[in-house]
Phi, psi and omega in degrees: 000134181267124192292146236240135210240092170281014178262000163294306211288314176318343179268317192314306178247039177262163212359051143294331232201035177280162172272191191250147186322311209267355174257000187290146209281160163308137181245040173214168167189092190246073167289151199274021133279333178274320186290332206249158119174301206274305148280049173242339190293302184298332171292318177328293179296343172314293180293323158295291151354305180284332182279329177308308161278346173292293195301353185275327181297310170313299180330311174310309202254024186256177178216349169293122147300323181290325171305266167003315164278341195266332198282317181321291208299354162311316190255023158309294183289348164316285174303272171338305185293340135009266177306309173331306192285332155295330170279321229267306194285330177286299191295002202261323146090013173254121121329143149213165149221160194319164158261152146053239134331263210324297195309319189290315162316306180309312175301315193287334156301321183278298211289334162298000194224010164239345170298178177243021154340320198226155198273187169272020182249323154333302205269344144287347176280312160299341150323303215258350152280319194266034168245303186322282210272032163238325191288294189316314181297308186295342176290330190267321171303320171298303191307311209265319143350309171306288170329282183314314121156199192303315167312287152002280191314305179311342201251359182237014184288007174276331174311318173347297218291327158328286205290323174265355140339285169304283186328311181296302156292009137298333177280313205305286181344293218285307184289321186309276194346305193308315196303266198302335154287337161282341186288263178341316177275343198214348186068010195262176196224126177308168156280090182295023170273008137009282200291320172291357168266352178279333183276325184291322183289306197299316183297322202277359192285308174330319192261334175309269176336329178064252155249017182254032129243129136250179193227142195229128190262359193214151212253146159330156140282184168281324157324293163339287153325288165332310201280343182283300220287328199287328209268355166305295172282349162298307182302309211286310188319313169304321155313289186296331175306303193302347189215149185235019193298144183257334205275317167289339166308308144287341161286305171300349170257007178243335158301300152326306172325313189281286205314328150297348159305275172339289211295264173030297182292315155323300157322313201266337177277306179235003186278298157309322149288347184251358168253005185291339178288307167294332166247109178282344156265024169330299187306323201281303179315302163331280172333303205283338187273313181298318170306306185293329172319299193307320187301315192273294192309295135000286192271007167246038170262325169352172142233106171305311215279001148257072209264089117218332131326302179290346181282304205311313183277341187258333157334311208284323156328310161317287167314343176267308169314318185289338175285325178317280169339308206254012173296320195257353158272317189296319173221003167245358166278327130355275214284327178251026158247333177277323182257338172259086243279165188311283168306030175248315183302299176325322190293308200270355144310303188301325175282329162334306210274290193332298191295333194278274236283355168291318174289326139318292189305311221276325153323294230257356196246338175276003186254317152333000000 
């Protein structure tokens, strides 16, 4: 592919338009909706965690085998959305942490779900409140997104497959509940034609919910992954065309600054060394990630409030990227689909997503 040599122009307009050092723009862009989104994302993963040690507790003390398979596979789909919540949290590229309350709520749920206080039908029910309040949050997070903006949306859309996760195993909850609360109260064995009204409620979520829950059965590959960060920073680029705001402006180039940051770094860590055997324009990807760099340092020299420059440069930033993008989907996604077997692609997602959220702390700690 021939590579597109943006450095002429690059020399042309660089620093007509610098601030002065105490005025150069920020390189986030952490308003306190994007901040309040971010931590509610972290309360999330608090509690998924906490459901996780709960449902390995239900397991120990329950003796119904049919419960008992259903709860494992709760934490099958547990563990993943795991990984899910994680993705979810790298591609969104905000730090937060739980509040507060949420830490506290946790202890006090652990120490009732390791006591003996409560029956086992108690301690499932209160499961089946935190299966409650991880759907309504991811259900609002999905809502705030909407608000917040397009970029937001883009970046959380593997939650769904949580949320209807969680939902789903609320119908499950809502039948154990039934099972075991007639059993405590009455000693009786229930009407297990139940369980088919819990699978018939399950089958029926998709269609309740509409689109703002799915269901995904599987952790990302690094392919997946890559095209959510491409399909991000495209959305910001669309953003910045959309407004002529100086203010929106620099918010929206310093979330790009990181997120090409971030990916770039990533790339250049654990993507490129492991397809260069296989790909002979490997070297070209560099090259072309060095550029974009020299560009993003160039338009955060800037002044927004010259706004037909500052748009004028990150157009030219956009077209470099947009070539990039389509250099590595078009022949290097080919070349880790050919080489890599499915588990190797998921393996080299999980180390992507690690070096990006490293590189964030190490963002969100320079700021400090």
């Amino acid at each position: 592919m021939k590579q597109i040599n943006h450095c002429d122009k690059l020399k042309e307009l660089k620093f007509k338009h610098p601030l002065k050092r105490e005025q150069q723009m920020p390189v986030t862009l952490d308003d306190t909706k994007r901040l309040a989104i971010a931590q509610k994302l972290a309360d999330m993963k608090a509690i998924q965690n906490l459901i996780i040690s709960n449902e390995q507790k239900l397991i120990e003390a329950c003796t119904d085998q049919e419960i008992r398979k259903r709860l494992q596979d709760f934490i099958q789909d547990d563990q993943k959305n795991i990984g899910v919540l994680d993705t979810v949290m790298v591609q969104y590229g905000v730090k937060g942490e739980p509040k507060e309350t949420t830490q506290m709520m946790i202890e006090q749920v652990q120490k009732l779900m390791e006591g003996s206080e409560l029956t086992m039908y108690e301690k499932v029910a209160q499961h089946e409140l935190l299966k409650h309040k991880q759907t309504m949050a991811g259900l609002l997070i999905h809502k705030c997104a909407q608000v917040v903006g397009a970029d937001v949306m883009a970046a959380i859309g593997p939650l769904n497959a949580v949320n209807f996760d969680n939902r789903a195993h609320q119908e499950q909850l809502k039948g154990i509940l039934e099972i075991l609360g007639t059993r405590e109260l009455t000693g009786q064995e229930p009407d297990q034609s139940l369980w088919g009204r819990v699978q018939d409620a399950v089958a029926a979520l998709s269609g309740v919910v509409g689109s703002a829950v799915t269901r995904s059965d599987d952790e990302m590959d690094i392919r997946a992954l890559i095209r959510m960060d491409h399909t991000k920073v495209n959305t910001l680029f669309m953003e910045v065309q959309g407004t002529n705001d100086p203010q929106k402006l620099q918010e929206y180039f310093g979330q790009i600054y990181k997120d090409l940051s971030v990916h770039a770094a990533a790339e250049e860590q654990v993507v490129y060394p492991a397809i260069r055997s296989y790909y002979q324009d490997t070297q070209e990807l560099y090259s072309e990630q060095a550029e974009m760099k020299q560009m993003l340092e160039h338009i955060k020299s800037l002044n927004p409030s010259d706004i037909d420059n500052f748009k004028a440069n990150i157009e030219q930033l956009m077209r470099a990227v947009q070539s990039h993008v389509q250099q590595e989907e078009n022949e290097m996604f080919p070349k880790l689909r050919d080489n890599f077997s499915h588990e190797q692609q998921k393996q080299m997602a999980t180390e992507f997503k690690s070096v990006k959220s490293q590189l964030q702390d190490q963002m969100a700690a320079s700021k400090k």
